[in-house]
C-alpha positions in Angstrom: -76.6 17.8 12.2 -79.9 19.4 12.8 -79.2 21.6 9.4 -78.6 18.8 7.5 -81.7 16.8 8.8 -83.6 19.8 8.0 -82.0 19.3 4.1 -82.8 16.1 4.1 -86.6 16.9 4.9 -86.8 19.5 2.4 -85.5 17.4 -0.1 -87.4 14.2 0.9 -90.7 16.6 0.9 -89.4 17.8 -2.6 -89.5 14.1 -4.1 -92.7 13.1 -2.1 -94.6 16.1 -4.3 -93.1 15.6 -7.6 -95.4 14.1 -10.0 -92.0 13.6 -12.5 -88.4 13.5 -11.0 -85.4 13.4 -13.2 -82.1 12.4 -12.3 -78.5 13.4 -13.6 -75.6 11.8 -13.0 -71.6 12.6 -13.3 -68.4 11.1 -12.5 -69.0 11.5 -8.6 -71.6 8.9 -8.4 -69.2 6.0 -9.3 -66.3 7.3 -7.9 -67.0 5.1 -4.9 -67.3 2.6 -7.2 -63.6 2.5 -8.0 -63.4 4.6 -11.2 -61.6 7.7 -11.1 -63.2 11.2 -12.0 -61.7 12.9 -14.8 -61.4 16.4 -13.3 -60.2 17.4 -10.4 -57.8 15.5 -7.5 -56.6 12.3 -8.5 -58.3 12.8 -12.1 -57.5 10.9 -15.0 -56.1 14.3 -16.7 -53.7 14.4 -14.2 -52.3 11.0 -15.8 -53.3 11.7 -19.5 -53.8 14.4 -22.3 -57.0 14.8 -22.6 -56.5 14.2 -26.8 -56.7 10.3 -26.6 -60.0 10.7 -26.1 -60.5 12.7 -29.0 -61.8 11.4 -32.4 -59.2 12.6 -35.3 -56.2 11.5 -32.6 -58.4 8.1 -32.6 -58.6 8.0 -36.7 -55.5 9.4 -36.8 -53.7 7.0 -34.1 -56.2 4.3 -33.7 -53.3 1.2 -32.1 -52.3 4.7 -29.4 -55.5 6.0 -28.9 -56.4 2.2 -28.0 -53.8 1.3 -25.8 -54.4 4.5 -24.0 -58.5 3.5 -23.9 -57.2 0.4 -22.8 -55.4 1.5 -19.8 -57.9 4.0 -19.0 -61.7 2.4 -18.9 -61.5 -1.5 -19.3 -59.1 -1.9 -16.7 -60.6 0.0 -13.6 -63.9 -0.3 -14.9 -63.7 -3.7 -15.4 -64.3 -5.0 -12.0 -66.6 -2.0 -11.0 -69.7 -2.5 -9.2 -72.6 -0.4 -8.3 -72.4 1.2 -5.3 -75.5 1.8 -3.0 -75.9 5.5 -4.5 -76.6 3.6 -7.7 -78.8 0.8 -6.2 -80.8 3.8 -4.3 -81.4 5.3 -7.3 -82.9 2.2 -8.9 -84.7 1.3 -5.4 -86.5 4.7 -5.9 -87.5 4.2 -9.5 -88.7 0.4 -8.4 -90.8 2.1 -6.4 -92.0 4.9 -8.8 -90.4 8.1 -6.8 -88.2 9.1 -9.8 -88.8 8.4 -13.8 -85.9 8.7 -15.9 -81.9 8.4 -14.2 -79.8 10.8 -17.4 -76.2 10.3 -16.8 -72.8 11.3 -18.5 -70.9 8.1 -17.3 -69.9 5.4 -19.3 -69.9 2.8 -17.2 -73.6 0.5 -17.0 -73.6 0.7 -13.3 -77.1 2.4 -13.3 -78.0 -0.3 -15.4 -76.7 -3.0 -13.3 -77.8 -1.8 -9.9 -81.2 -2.3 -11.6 -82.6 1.0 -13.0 -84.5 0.6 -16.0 -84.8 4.0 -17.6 -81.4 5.6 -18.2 -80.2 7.5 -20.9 -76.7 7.4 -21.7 -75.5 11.0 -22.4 -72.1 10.0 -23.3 -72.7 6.3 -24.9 -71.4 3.1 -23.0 -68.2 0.8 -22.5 -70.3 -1.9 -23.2 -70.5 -2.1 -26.8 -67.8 -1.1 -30.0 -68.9 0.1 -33.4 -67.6 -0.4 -36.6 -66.4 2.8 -38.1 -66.7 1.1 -41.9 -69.6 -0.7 -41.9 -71.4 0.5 -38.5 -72.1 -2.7 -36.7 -71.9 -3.5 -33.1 -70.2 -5.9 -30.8 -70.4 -6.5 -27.1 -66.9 -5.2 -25.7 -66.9 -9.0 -24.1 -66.6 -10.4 -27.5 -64.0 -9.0 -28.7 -60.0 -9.9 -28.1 -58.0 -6.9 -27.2 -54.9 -8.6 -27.4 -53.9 -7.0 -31.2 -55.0 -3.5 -31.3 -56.6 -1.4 -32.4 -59.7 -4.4 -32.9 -61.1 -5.0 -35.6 -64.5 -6.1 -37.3 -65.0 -9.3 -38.1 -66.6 -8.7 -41.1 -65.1 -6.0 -43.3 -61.9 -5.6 -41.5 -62.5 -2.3 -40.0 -61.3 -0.4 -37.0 -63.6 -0.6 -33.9 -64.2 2.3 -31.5 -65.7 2.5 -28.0 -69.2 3.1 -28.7 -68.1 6.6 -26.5 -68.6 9.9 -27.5 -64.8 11.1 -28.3 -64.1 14.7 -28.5 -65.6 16.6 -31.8 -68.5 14.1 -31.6 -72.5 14.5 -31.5 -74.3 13.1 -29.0 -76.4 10.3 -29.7 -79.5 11.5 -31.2 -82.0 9.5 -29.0 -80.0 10.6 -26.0 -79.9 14.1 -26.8 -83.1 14.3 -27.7 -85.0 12.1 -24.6 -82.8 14.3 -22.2 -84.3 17.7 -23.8 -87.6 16.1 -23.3 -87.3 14.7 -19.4 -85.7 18.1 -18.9 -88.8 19.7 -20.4 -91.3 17.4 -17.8 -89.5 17.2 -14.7 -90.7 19.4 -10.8 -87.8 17.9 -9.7 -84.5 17.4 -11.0 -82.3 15.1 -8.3 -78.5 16.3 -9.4 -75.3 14.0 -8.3 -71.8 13.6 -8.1 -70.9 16.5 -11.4 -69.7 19.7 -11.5 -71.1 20.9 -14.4 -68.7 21.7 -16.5 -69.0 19.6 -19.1 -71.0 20.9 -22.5 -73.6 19.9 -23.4 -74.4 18.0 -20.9 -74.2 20.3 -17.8 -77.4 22.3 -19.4 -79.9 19.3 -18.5 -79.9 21.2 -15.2 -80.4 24.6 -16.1 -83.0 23.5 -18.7 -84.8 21.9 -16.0 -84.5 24.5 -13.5 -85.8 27.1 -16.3 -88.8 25.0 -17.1 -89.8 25.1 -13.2 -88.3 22.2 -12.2 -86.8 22.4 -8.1 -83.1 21.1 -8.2 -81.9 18.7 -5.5 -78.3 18.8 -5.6 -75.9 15.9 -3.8 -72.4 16.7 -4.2 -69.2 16.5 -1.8 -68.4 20.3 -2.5 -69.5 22.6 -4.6 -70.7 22.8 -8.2 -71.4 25.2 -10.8 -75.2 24.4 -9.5 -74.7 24.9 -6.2 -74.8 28.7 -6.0 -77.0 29.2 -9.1 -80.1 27.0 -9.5 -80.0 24.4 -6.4 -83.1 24.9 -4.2 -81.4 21.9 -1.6 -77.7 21.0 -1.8 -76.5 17.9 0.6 -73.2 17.9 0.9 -71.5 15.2 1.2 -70.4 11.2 -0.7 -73.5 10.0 -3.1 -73.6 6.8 -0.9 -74.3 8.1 2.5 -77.1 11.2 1.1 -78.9 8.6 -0.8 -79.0 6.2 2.4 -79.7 9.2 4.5 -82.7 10.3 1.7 -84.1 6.8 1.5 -84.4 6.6 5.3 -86.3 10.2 5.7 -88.0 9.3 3.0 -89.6 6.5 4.8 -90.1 8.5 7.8 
């Protein structure tokens, strides 16, 4: 215990210095949340191939690709709440301790637990895109009860507004993450591995620009051993309750 209070210090110190904190986010941080990780035990490529997800399947197969997106994000994420790793994080922005939350999850609970500046690496749940004519519609509006759905004004196929396999990452996002990575002394790291490109560089860039990485992860990552100056081990939701409280000590 008296290590990990000592962590806890260090890392607490860490965010009490920075003059520009960064956070990135993975799977982990929601996983208490309801909504199964992708990789790893219990993942949900142990119950899928990993090619529904990707985007000439999608074209290709758009009513299979569907029902599988179906099965896979708007049912367990539909009644997913933030969890108080999430409401932490937007506690700590409220109160100006960290800047900018980048995360590769799909699933608005930053948003909804109240932080204000995020940056979806991966796009969001929350809205479907034409692929014809490029418009948008809440996922809310829309009736999933034919598939795949279609746009109401030209007909066309709709698509998660997700990044599928084989494609870019929104500019805006790409290009904002670069740039937090670019300003950040501290980089606050939870809940990924890191194995997921490009994503998983945000880190690195960070670390490389000078940038001390904080690292909160129940084992670990391909961070851990490489560029994490303090790693707490252990579920997002108790290290962020346990940060918040040192931090107010």
């Amino acid at each position: 215990m008296k290590k990990s209070n000592t962590k806890l210090n260090q890392a607490a110190n860490l965010l009490r210095d920075s003059k520009h904190t960064i956070v990135f986010t993975g799977a982990g941080i929601s996983v208490e949340s309801g909504i199964p990780p992708f990789r790893g035990e219990g993942g949900l490529w142990e119950k899928y191939d990993p090619i529904v997800l990707d985007l000439n399947y999608f074209l290709q197969n758009p009513k299979a690709s569907w029902q599988a997106l179906g099965e896979l994000f708007y049912g367990p994420y539909g009644d997913a709440k933030p969890n108080e790793a999430h409401y932490a994080l937007a506690r700590l922005e409220k109160q100006g301790i960290i800047k900018t939350v980048i995360t590769q999850n799909i699933d608005n609970l930053h948003q909804e637990a109240g932080s204000q500046n995020v940056y979806e690496f991966h796009g969001t749940l929350q809205t479907l895109v034409c692929l014809d004519c490029g418009e948008k519609y809440f996922a809310k509006q829309i009736n999933f009860d034919n598939l795949p759905p279609r746009c109401l004004k030209d007909n066309g196929i709709l698509k998660p507004d997700v990044i599928l396999f084989g494609e870019a990452i929104p500019e805006e996002a790409a290009s904002q993450s670069a740039k937090e990575a670019l300003q950040a002394d501290v980089i606050l790291v939870i809940g990924t591995t890191g194995e997921v490109m490009p994503a998983c560089m945000i880190p690195y860039k960070a670390q490389e620009n000078g940038a001390k990485v904080i690292e909160i992860n129940p084992n670990k990552s391909n961070y851990t051993d490489s560029i994490t100056d303090v790693f707490l081990q252990g579920k997002a939701t108790e290290m962020m309750q346990a940060l918040e409280v040192e931090l107010r000590s």
